[in-house]
C-alpha positions in Angstrom: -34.1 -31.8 36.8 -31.1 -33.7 37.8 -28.9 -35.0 35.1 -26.5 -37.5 37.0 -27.0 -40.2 39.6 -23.9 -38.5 41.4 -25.9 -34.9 41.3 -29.2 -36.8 42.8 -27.3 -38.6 45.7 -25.7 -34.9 46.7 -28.8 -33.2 46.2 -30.6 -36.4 48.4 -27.5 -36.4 51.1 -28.2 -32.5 51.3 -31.7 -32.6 51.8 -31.0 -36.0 54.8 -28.5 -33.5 56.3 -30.5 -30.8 56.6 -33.6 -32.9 57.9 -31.4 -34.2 60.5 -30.6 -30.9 61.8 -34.0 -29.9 61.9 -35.1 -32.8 63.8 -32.6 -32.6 66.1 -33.5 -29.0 66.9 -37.3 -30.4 67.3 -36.2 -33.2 70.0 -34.5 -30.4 71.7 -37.4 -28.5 72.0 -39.9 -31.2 72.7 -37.5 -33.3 74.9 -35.4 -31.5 76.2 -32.3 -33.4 74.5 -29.8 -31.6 73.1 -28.4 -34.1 70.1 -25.2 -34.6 70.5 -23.4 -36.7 68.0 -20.6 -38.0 70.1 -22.6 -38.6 73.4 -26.9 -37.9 72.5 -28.4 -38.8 75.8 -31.2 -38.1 77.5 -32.3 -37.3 81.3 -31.9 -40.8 82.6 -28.4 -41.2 80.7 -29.9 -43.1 78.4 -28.2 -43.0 74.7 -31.0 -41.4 72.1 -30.4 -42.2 68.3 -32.9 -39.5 66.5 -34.0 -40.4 63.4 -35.6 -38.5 60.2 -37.2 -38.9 56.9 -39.7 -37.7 54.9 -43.4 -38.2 54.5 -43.4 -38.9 51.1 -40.8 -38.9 48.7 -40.7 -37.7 44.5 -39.1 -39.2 42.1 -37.4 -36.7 40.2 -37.4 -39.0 37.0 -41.3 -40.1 36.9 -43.1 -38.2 39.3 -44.1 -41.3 41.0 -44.3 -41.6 45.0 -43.1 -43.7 47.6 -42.9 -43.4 51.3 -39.9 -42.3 53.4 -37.9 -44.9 55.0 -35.6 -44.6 58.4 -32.0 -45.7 57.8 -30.2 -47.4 60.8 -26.8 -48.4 60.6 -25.7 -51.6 62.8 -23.0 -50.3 64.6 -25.2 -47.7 65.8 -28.0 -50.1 66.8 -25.7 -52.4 68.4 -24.4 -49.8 70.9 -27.9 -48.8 71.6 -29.2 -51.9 72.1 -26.5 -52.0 74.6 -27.0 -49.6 76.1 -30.4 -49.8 76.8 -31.1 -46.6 74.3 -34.1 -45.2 72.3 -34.9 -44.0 69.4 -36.6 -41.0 68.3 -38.7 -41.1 65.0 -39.0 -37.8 63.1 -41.5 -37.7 60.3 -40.9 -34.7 57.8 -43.2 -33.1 55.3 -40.4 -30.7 53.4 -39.3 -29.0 56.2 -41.9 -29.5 59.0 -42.4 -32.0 61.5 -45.2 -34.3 60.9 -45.1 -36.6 63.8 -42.6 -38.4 66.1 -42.4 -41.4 68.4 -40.2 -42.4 70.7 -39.0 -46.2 71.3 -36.2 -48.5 73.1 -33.9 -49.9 70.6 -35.3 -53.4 71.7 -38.9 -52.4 70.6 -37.6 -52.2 66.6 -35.7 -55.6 66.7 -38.1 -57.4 64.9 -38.3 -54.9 62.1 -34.2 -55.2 61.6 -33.1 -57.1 58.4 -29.4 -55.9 57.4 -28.4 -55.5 54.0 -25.1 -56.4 52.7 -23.5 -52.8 53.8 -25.3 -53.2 57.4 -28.3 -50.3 56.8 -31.8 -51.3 57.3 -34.6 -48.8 55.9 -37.4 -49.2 57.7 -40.7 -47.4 56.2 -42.2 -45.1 58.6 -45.2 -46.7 58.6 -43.9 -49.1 60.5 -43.2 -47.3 63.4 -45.5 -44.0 62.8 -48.9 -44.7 62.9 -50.8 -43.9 60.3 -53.1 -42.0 62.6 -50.5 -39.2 62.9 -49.4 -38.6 59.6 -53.3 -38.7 58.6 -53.6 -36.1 61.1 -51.6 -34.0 59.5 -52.8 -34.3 56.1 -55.9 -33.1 57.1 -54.5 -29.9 58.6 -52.8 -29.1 55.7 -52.6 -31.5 52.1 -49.8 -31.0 50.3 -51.2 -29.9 46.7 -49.6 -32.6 45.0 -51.2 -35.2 47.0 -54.7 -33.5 45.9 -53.2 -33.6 42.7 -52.5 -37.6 42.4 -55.7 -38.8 44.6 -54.3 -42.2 43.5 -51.3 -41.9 46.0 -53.7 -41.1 49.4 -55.7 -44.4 47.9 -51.8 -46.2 48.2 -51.0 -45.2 51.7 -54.3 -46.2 53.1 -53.5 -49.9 51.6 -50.2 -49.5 53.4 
């Protein structure tokens, strides 16, 4: 167990950094597009913004669950709005994939609201559909979602 807030956020920036490297290695695989943080694009020269998060997320505190959320930042949004980019959504159980969808920037405007340091979390179920996380939960349930029936009952309400 965790015993600061400051050893949580390293342990949850940790755990983002190394789900965004093995996203990015899945887009390259199944795309084709080799991430590139100064200039991600894809065959038609089109800016990609690959995002990641996780299925379901623990609370290390309670044991209670919630579901991932995307985090976009504006600045990044902006630009590929602008440039007439996508997004790639990465959904993560641990350390697999789960599902993914791909998407223009314009196609998530209506799901932006910008909080005071310009980040919007988005929860995946609003750009996932259920269908494929389901999918996967009936290849292979997690134990602890077996365990707490109550949370599958949750993410069928949405």
């Amino acid at each position: 167990m965790l015993s600061n807030p400051e050893e949580k956020q390293k342990t949850s920036f940790e755990r983002g950094k190394q789900n965004s490297l093995i996203s990015e290695e899945y887009v390259k695989n199944k795309y084709g597009i080799k991430v590139d943080e100064y200039e991600p694009l894809d065959s038609m020269k089109r800016r990609v913004e690959v995002k990641s998060c996780q299925l379901i997320l623990k609370d290390r505190f309670d044991s209670s669950f919630r579901k991932g959320i995307f985090i976009l930042r504006k600045h990044q949004h902006d630009f590929i709005l602008k440039s007439n980019g996508n997004y790639i959504f990465v959904l993560m159980y641990q350390s697999k994939v789960v599902a993914d969808i791909r998407c223009k920037a314009s196609e998530v405007q209506h799901l932006i609201e910008w909080d005071s340091t310009e980040h919007c979390k988005i929860p995946w179920s609003e750009v996932i559909p259920y269908t494929s996380a389901f999918e996967f939960l009936k290849q292979a349930p997690p134990a602890e979602l077996i365990a707490t029936g109550s949370f599958a009952q949750k993410m069928l309400r949405g």
